[in-house]
C-alpha positions in Angstrom: 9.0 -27.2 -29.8 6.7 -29.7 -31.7 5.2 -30.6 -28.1 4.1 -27.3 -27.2 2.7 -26.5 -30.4 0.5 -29.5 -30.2 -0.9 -29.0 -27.2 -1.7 -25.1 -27.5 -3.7 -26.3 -30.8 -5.1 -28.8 -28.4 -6.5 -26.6 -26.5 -7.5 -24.4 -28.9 -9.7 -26.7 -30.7 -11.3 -27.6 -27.2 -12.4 -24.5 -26.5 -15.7 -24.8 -28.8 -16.6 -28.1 -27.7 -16.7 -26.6 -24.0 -18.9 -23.8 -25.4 -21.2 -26.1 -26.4 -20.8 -28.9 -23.1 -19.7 -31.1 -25.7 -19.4 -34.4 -23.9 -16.2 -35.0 -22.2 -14.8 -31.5 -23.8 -14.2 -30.0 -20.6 -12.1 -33.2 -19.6 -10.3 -32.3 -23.3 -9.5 -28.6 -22.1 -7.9 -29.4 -18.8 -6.0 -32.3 -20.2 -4.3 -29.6 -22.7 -4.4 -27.3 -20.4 -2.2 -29.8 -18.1 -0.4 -30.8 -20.6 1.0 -27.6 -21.3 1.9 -26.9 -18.2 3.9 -30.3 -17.7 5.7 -29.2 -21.2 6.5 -25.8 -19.0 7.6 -27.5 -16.1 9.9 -30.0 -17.8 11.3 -28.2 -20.7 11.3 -25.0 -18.6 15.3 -24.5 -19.2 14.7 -24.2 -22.7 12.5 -20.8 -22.1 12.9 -17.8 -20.4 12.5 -17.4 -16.9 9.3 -14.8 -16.6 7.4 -15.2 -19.8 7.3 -19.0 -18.7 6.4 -18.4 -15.1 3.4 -15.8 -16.2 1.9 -18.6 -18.7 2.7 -21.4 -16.0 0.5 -19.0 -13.6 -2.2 -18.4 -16.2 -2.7 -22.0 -17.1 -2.5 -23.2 -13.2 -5.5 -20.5 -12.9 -7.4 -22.2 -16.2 -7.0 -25.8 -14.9 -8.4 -24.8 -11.7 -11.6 -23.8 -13.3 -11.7 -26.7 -15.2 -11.0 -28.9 -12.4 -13.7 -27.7 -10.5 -16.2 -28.5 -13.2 -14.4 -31.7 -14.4 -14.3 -33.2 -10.9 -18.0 -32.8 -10.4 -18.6 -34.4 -13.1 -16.6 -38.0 -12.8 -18.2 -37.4 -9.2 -21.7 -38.1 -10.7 -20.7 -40.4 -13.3 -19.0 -42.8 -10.9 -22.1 -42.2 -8.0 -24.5 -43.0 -10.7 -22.4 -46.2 -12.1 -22.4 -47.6 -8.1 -26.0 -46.8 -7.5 -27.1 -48.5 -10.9 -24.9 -51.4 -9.7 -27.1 -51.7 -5.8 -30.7 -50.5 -7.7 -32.1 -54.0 -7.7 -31.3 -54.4 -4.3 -32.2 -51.2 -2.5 -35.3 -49.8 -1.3 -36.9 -47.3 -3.9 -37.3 -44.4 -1.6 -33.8 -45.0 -0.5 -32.4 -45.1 -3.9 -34.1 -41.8 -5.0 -32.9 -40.0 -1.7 -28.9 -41.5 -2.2 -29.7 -40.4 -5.5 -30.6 -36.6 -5.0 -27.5 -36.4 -2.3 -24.8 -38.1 -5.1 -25.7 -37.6 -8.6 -28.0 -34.9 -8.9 -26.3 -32.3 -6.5 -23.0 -33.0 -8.1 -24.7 -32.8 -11.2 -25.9 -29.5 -10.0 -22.3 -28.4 -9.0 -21.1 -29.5 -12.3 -23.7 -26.6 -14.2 -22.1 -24.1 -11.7 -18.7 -24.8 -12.4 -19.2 -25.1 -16.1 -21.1 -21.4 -15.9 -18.3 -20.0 -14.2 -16.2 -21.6 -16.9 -18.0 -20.2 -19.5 -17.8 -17.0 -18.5 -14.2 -17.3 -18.1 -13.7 -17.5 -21.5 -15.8 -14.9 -22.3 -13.5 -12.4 -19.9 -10.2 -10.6 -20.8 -7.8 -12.8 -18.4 -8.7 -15.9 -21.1 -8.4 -13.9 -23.9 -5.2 -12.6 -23.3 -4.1 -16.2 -22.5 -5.0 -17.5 -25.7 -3.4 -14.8 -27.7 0.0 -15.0 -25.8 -0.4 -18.9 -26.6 -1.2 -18.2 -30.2 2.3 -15.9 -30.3 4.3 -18.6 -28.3 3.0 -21.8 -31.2 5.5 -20.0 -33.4 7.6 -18.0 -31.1 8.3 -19.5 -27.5 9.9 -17.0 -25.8 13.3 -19.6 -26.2 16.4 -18.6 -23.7 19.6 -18.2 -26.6 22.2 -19.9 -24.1 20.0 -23.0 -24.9 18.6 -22.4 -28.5 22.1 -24.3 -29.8 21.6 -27.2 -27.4 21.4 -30.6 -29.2 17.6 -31.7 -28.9 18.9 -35.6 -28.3 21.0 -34.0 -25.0 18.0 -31.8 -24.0 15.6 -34.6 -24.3 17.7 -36.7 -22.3 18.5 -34.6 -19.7 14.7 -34.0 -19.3 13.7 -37.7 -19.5 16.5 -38.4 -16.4 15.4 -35.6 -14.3 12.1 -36.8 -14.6 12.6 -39.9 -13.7 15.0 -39.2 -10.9 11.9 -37.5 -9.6 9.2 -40.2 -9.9 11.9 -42.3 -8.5 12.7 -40.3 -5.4 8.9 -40.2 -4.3 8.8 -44.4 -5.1 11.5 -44.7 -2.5 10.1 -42.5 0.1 6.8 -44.0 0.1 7.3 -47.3 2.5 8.3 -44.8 4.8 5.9 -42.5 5.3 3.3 -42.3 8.1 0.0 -44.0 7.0 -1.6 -41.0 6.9 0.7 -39.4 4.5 0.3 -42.2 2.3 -2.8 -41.1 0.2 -1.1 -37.7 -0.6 2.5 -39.4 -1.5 0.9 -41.8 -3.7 -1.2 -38.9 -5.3 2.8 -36.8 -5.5 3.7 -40.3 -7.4 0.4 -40.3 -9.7 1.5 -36.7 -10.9 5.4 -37.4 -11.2 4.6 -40.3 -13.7 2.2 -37.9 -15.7 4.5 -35.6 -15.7 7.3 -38.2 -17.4 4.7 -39.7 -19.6 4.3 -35.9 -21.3 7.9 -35.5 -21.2 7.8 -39.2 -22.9 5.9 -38.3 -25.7 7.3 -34.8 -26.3 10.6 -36.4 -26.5 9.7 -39.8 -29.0 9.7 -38.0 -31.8 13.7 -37.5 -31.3 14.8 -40.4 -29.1 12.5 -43.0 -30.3 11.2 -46.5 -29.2 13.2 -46.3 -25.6 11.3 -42.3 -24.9 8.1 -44.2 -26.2 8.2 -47.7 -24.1 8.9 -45.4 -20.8 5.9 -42.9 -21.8 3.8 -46.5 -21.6 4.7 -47.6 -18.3 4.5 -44.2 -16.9 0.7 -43.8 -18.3 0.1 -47.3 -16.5 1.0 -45.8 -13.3 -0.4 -42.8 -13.4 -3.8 -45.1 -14.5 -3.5 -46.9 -11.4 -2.6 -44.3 -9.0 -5.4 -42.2 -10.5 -8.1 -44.9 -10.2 -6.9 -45.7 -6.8 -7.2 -41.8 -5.9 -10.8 -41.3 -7.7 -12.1 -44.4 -5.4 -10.5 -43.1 -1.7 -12.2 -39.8 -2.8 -15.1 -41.5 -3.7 -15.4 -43.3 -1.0 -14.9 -40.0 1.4 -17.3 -37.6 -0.6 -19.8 -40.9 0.6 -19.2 -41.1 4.0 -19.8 -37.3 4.1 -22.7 -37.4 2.0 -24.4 -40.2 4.2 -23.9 -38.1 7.6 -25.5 -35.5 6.2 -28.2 -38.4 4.9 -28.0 -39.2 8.8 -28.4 -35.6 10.4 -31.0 -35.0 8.2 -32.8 -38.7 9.8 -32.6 -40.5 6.3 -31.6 -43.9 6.2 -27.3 -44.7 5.7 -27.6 -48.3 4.9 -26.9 -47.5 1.0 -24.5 -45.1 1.7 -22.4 -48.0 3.6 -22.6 -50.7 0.8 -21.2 -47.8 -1.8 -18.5 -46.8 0.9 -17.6 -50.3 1.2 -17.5 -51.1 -2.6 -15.0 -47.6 -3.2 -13.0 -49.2 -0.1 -12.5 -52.0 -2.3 -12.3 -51.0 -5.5 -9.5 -48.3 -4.0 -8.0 -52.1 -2.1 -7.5 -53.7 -5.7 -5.8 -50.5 -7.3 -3.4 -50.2 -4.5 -2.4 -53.9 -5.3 -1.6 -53.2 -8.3 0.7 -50.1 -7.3 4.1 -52.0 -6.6 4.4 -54.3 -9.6 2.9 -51.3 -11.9 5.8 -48.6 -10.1 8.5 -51.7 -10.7 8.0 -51.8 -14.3 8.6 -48.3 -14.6 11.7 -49.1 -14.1 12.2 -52.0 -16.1 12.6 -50.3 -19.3 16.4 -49.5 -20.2 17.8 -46.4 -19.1 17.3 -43.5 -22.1 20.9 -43.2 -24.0 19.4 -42.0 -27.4 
């Protein structure tokens, strides 16, 4: 499995960089790190039932210490990317208290997460996850019933159920309360990643048609993702500036940021339909 050798060396070769707090090497682990767990989750038939649930398990647990560190950081990025953008027309003493609340706190979270990162990898949990995934990048524990399986069929089979999937949630989603709509979209977001890695494991074998799919997937999950970072965005705000409130500091910035995310998160979402349409556009996978 070309796919899941890959993305173990991926990860492998990110695991230095986060030592160091490379830039963007943490973002690096957890996309390998997801990666291989889509690979699981897709081309789970192909592996034995426990050895694949243990290492889905493990990697969940590695994402989730990633995630913690990696969200903190877009967090500040993106706060400090708004602020810059109001600076010239904000009060100084405004702009340094916004400041302190946004950036440097999640900044501060971001040194906490990456510690507890850190000495993740130091402990024997990690450790035995990386040698396991060092055995499985020439021995996956493969089931035999599907070791003589055509890869053309398997591919195909995966690329269909994939899709069925992302398609499924796309229908549902003019239905659903309001309120649930965030969280469907965010269910639509992941089921598009989820076929673009399934895409681009399966190119290799079924060629332009696995490839043009893997494309418009990745341009929905863009969307859906930069729709999702700005309604977070424009939440972790809001909560921010009644805390700016209680505390008897001024909101005023915090509104004009709120309002910017609200929009920003406005243009994604128009983008959603014709983006989620064009999925579909491309011709059915037949090898």
């Amino acid at each position: 499995m070309d796919a899941l050798r890959e993305d173990i060396d991926r990860l492998a070769a990110a695991e230095p960089e986060v030592r160091a707090d490379a830039e963007d090497s943490v973002h690096q682990m957890r996309v390998a790190t997801r990666r291989l767990r889509s690979v699981l989750r897709s081309y789970g038939k192909l592996l034995a039932k426990k050895p694949a649930a243990a290492m889905g398990a493990e990697l969940k647990w590695l994402a989730g210490l990633l995630g913690e560190a990696r969200d903190a950081e877009v967090r500040a990025d993106r706060f400090a990317t708004l602020l810059a953008d109001h600076a010239e027309r904000a009060d100084p003493a405004e702009l340094d208290a916004v400041t302190a609340r946004l950036v440097d706190a999640e900044r501060e979270r971001y040194r906490a997460a990456h510690d507890e990162v850190l000495t993740a990898l130091d402990g024997a949990r990690y450790r035995a996850l990386r040698d396991e995934l060092s055995r499985w990048r020439t021995d996956p524990p493969l089931r035999h019933s599907r070791a003589d399986a055509a890869a053309p069929d398997v591919f195909r089979e995966v690329l269909r159920r994939d899709l069925d999937r992302v398609e499924s949630l796309i229908r549902a989603e003019p239905t659903v309360d309001p309120l649930e709509r965030v969280e469907l979209l965010h269910d639509i977001r992941k089921s598009a990643k989820r076929l673009r890695y399934s895409c681009e494991a399966a190119q290799q074998v079924l060629g332009d048609d696995a490839a043009d799919r893997g494309v418009r997937a990745k341009k929905l999950q863009t969307v859906l993702g930069d729709h999702r970072d700005a309604v977070e965005s424009h939440d972790a705000i809001l909560h921010r500036a009644a805390e700016a409130a209680a505390a008897g500091e001024r909101a005023g910035l915090y509104e004009a940021l709120a309002a910017t995310e609200d929009a920003a998160a406005g243009r994604e979402l128009s983008r959603y339909p014709a983006t989620a349409a064009a999925l579909f556009g491309a011709a059915v996978i037949t090898g």
